[in-house]
N, C-alpha and C positions, 0 to 999 in steps of 0.2 A: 529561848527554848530551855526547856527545863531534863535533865538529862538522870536515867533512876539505872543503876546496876542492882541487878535481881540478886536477893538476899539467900537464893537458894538455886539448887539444879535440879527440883522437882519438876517435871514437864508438864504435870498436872494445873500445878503450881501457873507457869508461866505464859501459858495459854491462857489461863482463864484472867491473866493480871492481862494480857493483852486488851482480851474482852474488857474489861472492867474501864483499863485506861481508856478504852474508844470510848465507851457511852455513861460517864461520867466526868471527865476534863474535859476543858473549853481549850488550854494553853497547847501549845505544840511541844511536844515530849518526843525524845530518843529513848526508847529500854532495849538496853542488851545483857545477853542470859547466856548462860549455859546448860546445858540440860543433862542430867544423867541418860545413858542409851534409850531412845526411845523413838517408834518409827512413828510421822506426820502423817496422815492424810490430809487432800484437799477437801474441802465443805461437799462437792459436789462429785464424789467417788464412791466406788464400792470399797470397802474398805478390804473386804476377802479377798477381792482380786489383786490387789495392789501389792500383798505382802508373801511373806513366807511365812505365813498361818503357824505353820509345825514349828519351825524354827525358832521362833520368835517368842513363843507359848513355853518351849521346852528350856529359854533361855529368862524368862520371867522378864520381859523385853515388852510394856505397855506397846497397843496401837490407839494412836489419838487424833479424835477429830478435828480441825482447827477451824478458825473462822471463816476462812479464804477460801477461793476457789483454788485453782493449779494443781498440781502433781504432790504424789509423796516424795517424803524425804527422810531423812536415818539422821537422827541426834547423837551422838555421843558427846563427852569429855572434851571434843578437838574440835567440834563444833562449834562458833562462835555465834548466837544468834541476833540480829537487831531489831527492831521497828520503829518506824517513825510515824508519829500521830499527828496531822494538823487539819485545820478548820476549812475548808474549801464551797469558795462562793460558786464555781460550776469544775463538777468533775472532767471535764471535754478537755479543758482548758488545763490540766496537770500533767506536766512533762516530770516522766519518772526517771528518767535518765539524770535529770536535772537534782531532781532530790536526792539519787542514788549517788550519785557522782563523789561528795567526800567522802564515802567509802571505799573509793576506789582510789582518789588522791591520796588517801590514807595506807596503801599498799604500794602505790608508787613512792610515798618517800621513803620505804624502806629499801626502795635500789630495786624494787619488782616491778616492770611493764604489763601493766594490768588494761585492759581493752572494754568495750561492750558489744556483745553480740546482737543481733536483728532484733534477738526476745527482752534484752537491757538485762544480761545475764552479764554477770562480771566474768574475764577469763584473764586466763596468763597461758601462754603459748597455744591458744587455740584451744584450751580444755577449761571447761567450767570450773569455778570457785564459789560459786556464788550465785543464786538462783530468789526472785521475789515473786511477790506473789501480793493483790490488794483486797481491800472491801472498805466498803461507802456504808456508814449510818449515819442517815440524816445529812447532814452536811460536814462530815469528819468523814478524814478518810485515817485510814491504816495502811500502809506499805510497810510489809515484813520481808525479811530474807537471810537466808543462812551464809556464813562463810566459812568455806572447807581448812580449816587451818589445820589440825594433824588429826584428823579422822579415820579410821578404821575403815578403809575402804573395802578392803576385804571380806569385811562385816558388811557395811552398807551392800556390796553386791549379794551378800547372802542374804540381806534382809529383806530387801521388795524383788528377791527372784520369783517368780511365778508362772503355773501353766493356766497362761492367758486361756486357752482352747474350751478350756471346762467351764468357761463363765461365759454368757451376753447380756448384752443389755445396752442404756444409753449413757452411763454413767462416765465424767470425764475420764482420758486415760491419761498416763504419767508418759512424759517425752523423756526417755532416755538419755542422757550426753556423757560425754567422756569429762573424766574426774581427775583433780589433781589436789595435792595440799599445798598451800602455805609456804609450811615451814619448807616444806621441798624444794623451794625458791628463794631462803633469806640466805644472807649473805653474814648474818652472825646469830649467836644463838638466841631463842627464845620458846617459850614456854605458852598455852595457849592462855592460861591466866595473864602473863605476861604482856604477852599481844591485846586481849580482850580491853587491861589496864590503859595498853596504847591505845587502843582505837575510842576509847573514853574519852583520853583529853586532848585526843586530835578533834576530836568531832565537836568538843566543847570548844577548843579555840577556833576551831572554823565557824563555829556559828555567833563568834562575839560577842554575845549575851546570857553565855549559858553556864548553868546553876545545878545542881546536883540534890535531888528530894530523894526522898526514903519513905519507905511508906508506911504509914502511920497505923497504929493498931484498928480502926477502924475499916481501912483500907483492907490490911489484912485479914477479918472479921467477915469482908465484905469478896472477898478473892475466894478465902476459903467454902462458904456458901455457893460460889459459883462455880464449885468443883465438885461438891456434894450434891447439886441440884446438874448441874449438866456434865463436865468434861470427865467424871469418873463414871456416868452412866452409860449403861449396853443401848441406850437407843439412839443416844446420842452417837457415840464412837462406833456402832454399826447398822442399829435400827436407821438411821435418818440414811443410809446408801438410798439410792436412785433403786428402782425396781430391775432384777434381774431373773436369770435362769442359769441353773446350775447342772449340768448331767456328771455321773461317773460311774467308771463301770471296775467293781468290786469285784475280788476271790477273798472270801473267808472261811475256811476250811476248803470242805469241798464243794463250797455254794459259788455260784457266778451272780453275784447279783448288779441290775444297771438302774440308776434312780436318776430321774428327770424331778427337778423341783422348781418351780416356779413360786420367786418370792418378792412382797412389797411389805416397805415399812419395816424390814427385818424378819415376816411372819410368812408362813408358806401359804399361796393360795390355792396353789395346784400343784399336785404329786401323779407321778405313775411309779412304781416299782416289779422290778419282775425279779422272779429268784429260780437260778435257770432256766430262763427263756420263758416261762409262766407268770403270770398277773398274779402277783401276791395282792390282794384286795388289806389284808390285815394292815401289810406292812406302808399300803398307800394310805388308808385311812388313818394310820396312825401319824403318820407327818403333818396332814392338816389342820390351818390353826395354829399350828408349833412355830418358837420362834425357829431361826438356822440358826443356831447356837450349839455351842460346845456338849452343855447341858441334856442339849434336843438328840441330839446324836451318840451320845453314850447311852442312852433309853432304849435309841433306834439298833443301835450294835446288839444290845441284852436279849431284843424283842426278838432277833434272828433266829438263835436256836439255842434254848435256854440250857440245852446238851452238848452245845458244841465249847469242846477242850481248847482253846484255844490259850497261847501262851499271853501272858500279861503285856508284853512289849510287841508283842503282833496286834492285839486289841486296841494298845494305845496308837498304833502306826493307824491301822483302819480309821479310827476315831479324827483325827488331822485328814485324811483324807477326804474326807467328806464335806471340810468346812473347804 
């Protein structure tokens, strides 16, 4: 097994070297990353729904769509991230528990009682640590997963707060569990580089043939195009959600306005808006066609009442509400 530590904490970055490692290596590979703050979504989610829109926007805090299906997840610094890449002759047939497991021994020999949950969630006293997630191309698979080692929980709980209410649709939703860190458990000090360092060359001696690659300018050359072409793109990180519907019901000055938006592929296909209780036909027309973007909605704020005085951070609040 060939074992690569990611040369950066770009999130952009290490997604798209995920993608890259799956559908170009034949060999079985471990890459583990760190990522600067940055919320995950699953392949197969709304991404608006999942997060704190406002929050997140105001914090300069990317949201990124990854390959996988499962739930969101919150990156920071204390995040330790892995994946494991290998060739599989029938997917039915891969026990993840199995492949997951030395990274669990790997937290047991620091004197931590680490378990696995129903979902092959790692935990330590009953609270999640650690959460995976797969996908199949062709006949390679990928099993990724995060470990909470001194994460900003705080943050994470501010990050995919959400009022679910305002959204539907079919789009996967994220299962909640209770959270713990790491270092909250060791019994001497360490650091999450640290740790990350440990869990390299535990994982290299447990696989007794394993070898440490770096990735070569080409590779890089080849990573970076697949961040320029997908993982930095709006269709990708929101256009590709599941088709939904959005309602809310506005006060902007002394307007009550409630918009029902019905959207696929990112783009609206169906609007109704009323503006006090009346069928504003303008302000319906004007959504269709549009993407639900940031963009689409500062136009949509402007188009209200090109007279109404409204305060610059009352405008920006409206503006987050909408997404």
């Amino acid at each position: 097994m060939q074992f690569i530590f990611s040369p950066t904490n770009n999130p952009y970055f290490n997604l798209a070297a995920e993608e890259y490692l799956l559908k170009n290596f034949k060999n079985d590979i471990c890459f583990i990353y760190i990522n600067r703050p940055a919320v995950i979504v699953g392949k197969h989610q709304n991404a608006l729904k999942e997060v704190n829109y406002a929050h997140l926007k105001s914090n300069n805090v990317p949201i990124i769509r990854r390959l996988s299906g499962g739930g969101t997840v919150y990156h920071d610094e204390g995040n330790i991230n892995f994946s494991f890449h290998q060739q599989v002759a029938d997917i039915t047939k891969v026990n993840y528990r199995d492949l997951l497991d030395p990274v669990r021994l790997a937290i047991e020999n620091l004197g931590i009682e680490a378990t696995f949950s129903k979902r092959n969630d790692i935990l330590i006293g009953g609270k999640k640590i650690s959460g995976n997630a797969e996908h199949v191309f062709k006949k390679r698979l990928i099993c990724h997963a995060t470990l909470l080692f001194d994460t900003d929980l705080d943050e994470l709980e501010e990050a995919i707060f959400t009022d679910e209410s305002a959204y539907q649709g079919k789009a996967v939703k994220s299962v909640r569990s209770r959270v713990t860190n790491i270092v909250d458990h060791l019994k001497s000090t360490m650091d999450a580089t640290e740790f990350s360092n440990y869990l390299l060359k535990f994982l290299m001696g447990k696989s007794g043939d394993g070898s440490q690659y770096n990735f070569s300018e080409e590779d890089n050359k080849a990573i970076e195009q697949l961040i320029d072409e997908k993982y930095s793109q709006w269709d990708w990180n929101f256009g590709y959600s599941p088709g939904y519907s959005i309602q809310r019901e506005l006060t902007i000055g002394t307007k009550q306005i409630n918009a029902l938006l019905e959207v696929k592929k990112g783009h609206v296909f169906s609007a109704f808006v009323t503006m006090n209780n009346e069928h504003d036909k303008s302000l319906t027309d004007f959504w269709m066609g549009k993407k639900h973007n940031e963009e689409s909605t500062q136009e949509w704020l402007k188009m209200v009442d090109s007279n109404n005085e409204l305060a610059q951070e009352d405008l920006h609040q409206l503006v987050f509400e909408l997404m």
